[in-house]
N, C-alpha and C positions, 0 to 999 in steps of 0.2 A: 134353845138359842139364847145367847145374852149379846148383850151391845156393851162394850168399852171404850173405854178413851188410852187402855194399858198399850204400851208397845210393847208386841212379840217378843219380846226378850224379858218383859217385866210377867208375860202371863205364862213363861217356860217356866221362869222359877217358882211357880205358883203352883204351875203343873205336876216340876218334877218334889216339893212339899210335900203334897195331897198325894203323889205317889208312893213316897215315903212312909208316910203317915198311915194308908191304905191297902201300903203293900201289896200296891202295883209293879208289875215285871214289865218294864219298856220292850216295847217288840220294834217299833217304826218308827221314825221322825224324819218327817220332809220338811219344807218350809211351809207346808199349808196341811201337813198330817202328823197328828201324835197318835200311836195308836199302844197300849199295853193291855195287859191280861192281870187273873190274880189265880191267885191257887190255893186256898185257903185251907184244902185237908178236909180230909173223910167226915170229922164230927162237927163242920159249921153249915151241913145241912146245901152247899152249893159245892158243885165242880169248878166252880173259878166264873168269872166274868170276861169279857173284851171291850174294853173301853175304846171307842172310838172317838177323837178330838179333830173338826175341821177348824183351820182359821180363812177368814171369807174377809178381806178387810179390819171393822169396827165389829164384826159378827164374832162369834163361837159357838162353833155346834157341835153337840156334845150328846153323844151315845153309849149308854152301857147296856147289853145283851150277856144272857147266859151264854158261855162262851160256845160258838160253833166251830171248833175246832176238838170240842172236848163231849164226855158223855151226855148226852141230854138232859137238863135238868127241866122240872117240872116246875119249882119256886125260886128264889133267888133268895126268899126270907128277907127284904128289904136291902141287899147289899145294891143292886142297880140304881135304888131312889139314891141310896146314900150316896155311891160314888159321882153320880151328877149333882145332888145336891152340896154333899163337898165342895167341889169345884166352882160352884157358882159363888156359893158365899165365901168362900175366899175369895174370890174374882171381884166381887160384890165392894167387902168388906175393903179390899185395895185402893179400889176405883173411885171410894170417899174420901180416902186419907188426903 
């Protein structure tokens, strides 16, 4: 979870960056849900991920899991830290400017 002062429209474009960037696949967007996936291929060691994004007010809660839509993985090899850690420090990194 992180706290901002971003308006939802300022932490979209942040989202949809970091998706870019991470080569995330948008699955969902409500007013208070982002949700996408990733699919990375056979040799990076993960089936893909599902990122999950709540906005809760000043809140952001943010979830990455080995995807449960896809084969079981056993590790993620750090893509789950990264993809919330991405997102935060750019969140982070905004919210100072």
């Amino acid at each position: 979870m992180i706290k901002t002062t971003l308006s939802q429209p300022e932490i979209l474009k942040i989202i949809k960056q970091v998706s870019t960037d991470l080569n995330w696949i948008p699955d969902t967007h409500s007013a208070n849900t982002y949700i996408a996936t990733t699919n990375p291929g056979f040799f990076s060691g993960s089936w893909g991920e599902q990122i999950t994004i709540l906005f809760h007010g000043n809140q952001i809660f943010v979830n990455s899991v080995c995807n449960p839509e896809d084969r079981p993985s056993l590790v993620s090899f750090g893509r789950n830290r990264n993809n919330i850690e991405t997102l935060f420090t750019r969140i982070t990194e905004t919210n100072q400017v």
